[in-house]
N, C-alpha and C positions, 0 to 999 in steps of 0.2 A: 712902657708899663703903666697900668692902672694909677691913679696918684688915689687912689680910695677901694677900699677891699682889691687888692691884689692877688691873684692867683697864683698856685705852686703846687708843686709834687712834696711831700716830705722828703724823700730822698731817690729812694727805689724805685724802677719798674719791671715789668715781666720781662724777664730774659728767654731769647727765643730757644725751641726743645732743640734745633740745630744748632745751641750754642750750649749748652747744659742741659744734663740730666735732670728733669725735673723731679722725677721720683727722689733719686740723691739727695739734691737739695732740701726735699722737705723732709723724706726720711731721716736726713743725718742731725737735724737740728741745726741750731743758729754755729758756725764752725769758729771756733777761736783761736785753730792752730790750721795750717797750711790743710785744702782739700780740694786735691787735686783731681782727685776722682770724680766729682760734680761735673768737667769739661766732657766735653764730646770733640772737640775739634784740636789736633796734633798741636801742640808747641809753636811748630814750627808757622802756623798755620795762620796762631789764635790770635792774635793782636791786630790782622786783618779781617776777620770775623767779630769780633770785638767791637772794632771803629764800624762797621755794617751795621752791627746794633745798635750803637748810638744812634748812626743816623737815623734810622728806626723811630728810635724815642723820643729822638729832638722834632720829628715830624710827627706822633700822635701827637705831642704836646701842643706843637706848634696849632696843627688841625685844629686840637679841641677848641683854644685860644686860651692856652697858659701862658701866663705874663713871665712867669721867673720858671726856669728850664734848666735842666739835672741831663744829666747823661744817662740817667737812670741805673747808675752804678753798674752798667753791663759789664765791666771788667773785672767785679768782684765779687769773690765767694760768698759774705757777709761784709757787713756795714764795718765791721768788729776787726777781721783776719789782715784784712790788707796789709791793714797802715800797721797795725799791733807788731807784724812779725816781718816787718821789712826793719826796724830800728836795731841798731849796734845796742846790745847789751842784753838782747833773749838768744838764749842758746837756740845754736843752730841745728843741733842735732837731738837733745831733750827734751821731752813735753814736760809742764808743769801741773801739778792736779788743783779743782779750784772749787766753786761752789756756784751753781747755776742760780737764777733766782727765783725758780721753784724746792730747793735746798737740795735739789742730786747733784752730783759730782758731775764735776764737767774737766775738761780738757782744755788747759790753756797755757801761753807763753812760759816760758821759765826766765823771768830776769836774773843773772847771773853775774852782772857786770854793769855797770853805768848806763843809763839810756841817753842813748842820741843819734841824732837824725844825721844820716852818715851821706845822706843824700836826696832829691826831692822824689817825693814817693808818689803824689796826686797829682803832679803839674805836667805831663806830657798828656795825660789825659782831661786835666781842666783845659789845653792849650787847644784841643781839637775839639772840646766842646764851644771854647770862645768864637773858635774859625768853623763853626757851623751854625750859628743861630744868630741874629741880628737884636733877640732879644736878652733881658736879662738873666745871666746865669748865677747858677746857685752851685758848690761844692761842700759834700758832710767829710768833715774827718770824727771819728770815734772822740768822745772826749778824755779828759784824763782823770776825773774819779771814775768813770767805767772801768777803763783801761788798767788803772789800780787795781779794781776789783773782780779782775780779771786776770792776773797773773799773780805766778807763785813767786813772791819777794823775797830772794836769797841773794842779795845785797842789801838793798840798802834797809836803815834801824827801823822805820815803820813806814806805814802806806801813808800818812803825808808826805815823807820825804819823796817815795816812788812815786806818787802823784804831780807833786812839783816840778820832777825830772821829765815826766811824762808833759806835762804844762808847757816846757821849756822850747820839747821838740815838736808839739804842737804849734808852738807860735813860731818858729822856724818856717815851719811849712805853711801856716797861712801868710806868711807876708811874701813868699814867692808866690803862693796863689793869687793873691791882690796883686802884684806888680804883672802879672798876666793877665790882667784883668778882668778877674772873679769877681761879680757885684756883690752878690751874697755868699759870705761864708757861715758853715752851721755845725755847731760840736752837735754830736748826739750822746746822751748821758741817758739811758735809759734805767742806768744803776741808783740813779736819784730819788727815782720810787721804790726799787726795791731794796736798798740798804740805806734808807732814809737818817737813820740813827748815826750810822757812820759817816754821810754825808753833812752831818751838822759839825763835824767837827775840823774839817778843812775844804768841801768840795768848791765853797762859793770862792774863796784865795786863787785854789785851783785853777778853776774857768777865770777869773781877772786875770794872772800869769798868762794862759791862752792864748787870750786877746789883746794883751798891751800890745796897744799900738797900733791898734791896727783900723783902718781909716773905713773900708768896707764894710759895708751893714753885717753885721752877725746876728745870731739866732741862737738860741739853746734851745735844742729836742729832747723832751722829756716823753718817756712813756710806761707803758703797763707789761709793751713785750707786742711780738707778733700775734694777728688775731687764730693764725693756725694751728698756734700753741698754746693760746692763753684765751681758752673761752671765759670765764671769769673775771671780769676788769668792776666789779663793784666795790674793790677797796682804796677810791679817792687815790687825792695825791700827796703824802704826807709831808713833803718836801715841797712845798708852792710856795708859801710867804715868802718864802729865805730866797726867792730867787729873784723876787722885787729889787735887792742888792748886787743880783749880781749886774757889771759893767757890759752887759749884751742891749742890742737895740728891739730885738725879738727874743718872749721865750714861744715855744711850738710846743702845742699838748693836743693827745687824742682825744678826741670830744664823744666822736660820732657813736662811737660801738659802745663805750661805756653811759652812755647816756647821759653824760655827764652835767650837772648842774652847771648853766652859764653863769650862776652871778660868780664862780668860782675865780673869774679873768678878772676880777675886781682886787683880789689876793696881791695879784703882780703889777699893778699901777707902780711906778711909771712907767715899765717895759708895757711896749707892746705886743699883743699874741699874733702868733699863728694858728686857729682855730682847725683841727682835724673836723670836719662836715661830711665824709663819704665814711659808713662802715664798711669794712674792709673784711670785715668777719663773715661775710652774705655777700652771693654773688649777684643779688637783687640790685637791679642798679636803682638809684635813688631817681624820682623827679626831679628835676630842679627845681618846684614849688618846696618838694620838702628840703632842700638844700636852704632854698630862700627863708624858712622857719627856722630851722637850726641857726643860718646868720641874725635874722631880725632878732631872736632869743639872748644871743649874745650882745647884740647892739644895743641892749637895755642897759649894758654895765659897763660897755667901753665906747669909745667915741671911734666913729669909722675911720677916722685916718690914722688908728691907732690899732685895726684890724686886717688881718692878711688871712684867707682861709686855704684847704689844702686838703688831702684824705689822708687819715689817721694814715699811721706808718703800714709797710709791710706792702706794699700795692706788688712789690716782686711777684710775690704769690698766686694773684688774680688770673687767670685768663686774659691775652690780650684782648681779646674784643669787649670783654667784660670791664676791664682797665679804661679802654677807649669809650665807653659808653658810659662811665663813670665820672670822668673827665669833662666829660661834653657836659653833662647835669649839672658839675660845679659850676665853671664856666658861664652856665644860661641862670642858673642861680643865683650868682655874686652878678649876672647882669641886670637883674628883674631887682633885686633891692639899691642898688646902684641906680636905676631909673628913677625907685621911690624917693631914694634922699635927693636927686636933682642937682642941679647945678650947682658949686659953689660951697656942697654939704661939708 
């Protein structure tokens, strides 16, 4: 890996149409509760169609020359669904009612009963991304003020509590991720921006619970929302400062589509970013000269060994060829200012 601007995927990438309905998928919105209708391929079938996709993605990535490597979450519905409703303690048979963070009513978890991780939910699938790629790998689990704000809490006395419970089975499952040897692991909290008020009042405990202890570089993903769904991203991040606190060695935010003001990476000193540079909202693939201006922009307020760049969230979406051509411009991007800083930067 790069020891200066490093490359990454945020989490996602295009999942092939022989392996999900792409219509469904974008149709149905972001899913929070089991959606099983999104597959094309039998049960019986899918977990071998599954590992094909991976391989897939671990080779555009590898192609483009991404330094840190994702499986590209082929095996799952949403970033959100997986991990959320594999936990002992959401009913199995009940949905919960919730509140999206455009303020419609959404479909999610029913916690019911205690949360915990009854068993490891991302490590058969972190284990065949480890035994595919020589390079460094990355793993997202949903984080736990999302996750909070995302299920309907009929135990426990308030959504701190549910959060910290949530925390608990989080950090369960990153420290078998790490001991299979996960380089990077990364919560994705994209509830951070949108229930910013609530998140001041326990999310940053939250994410420390998470990660105690845990020896592997982590990351917190902050965002606006998918660009499919959220053409609007001009209301900043109201939740940035606070995150300077939290115990992560990366926090990740999208840059690119929202236009975002670079000195804004100056909020989060001493974490270091993960800078979104690809919009993801336009199938327009970027030059890698404009890739190279988006990072020198930012290199005005962080120091490069202190920067990792990536494409804002949601690349699921994109076309693959569009994805891979995306990829390639970061890549030649973060090489062309990587050449300016020189040796030794």
């Amino acid at each position: 890996m790069q020891d200066v601007l490093p490359t990454t995927v945020m989490g996602s990438y295009p999942q092939p149409g022989w392996l999900v309905d792409r219509d469904v998928l974008v149709g149905e919105g972001v899913p929070r509760v089991r959606a099983e209708g999104i597959w094309k391929v039998e049960l019986q079938f899918r977990q071998e169609a599954i590992e094909a996709a991976v391989l897939a993605a671990i080779a555009d990535q590898e192609a483009a020359g991404v330094d840190i490597i994702t499986d590209g979450e082929m095996g799952r519905e949403s970033y959100f669904n997986h991990f959320a409703n594999s936990l002992g303690g959401v009913d199995a048979d009940r949905l919960g009612r919730g509140v999206n963070r455009r303020g419609g009513e959404a479909v999610v978890p029913l916690v019911n009963g205690p949360i915990r991780r009854e068993e490891p939910i991302e490590l058969d699938s972190a284990r065949f991304l480890r035994a595919n790629t020589s390079r460094q790998a990355k793993v997202t689990v949903p984080g736990p003020f999302t996750l909070s704000q995302l299920a309907q809490n009929d135990f426990y006395p308030d959504q701190r509590s549910l959060a910290m419970a949530y925390a608990a089975a989080i950090n369960e499952e990153l420290r078998d991720l790490e001991a299979a040897g996960i380089d990077v692991l990364q919560l994705d909290e994209p509830y951070l921006q949108a229930n910013a008020e609530v998140a001041r009042g326990f999310a940053v405990d939250a994410i420390a619970a998470a990660v105690d202890g845990i020896g592997a570089t982590t990351t917190l993903h902050t965002c606006y929302g998918y660009a499919i769904y959220m053409t609007d991203k001009s209301g900043g991040y109201p939740f940035l400062a606070e995150l300077a606190s939290a115990p992560v060695d990366y926090v990740a935010i999208e840059a690119a589509q929202p236009r975002l003001d670079p000195g804004v990476v100056t909020e989060l000193a001493p974490r270091s970013v993960v800078l979104g540079v690809l919009d993801l909202g336009t199938a327009e693939v970027e030059t890698p000269e404009a890739v190279a201006r988006r990072i020198r922009a930012a290199l005005e307020h962080v120091d490069a060994h202190r920067l990792s760049v990536s494409p804002d969230c949601g690349m699921k979406f994109l076309p693959r060829h569009v994805a891979q051509a995306k990829l390639a411009a970061m890549v030649e991007g973060a090489r062309i200012v990587r050449s300016e800083l020189g040796p030794g930067c």
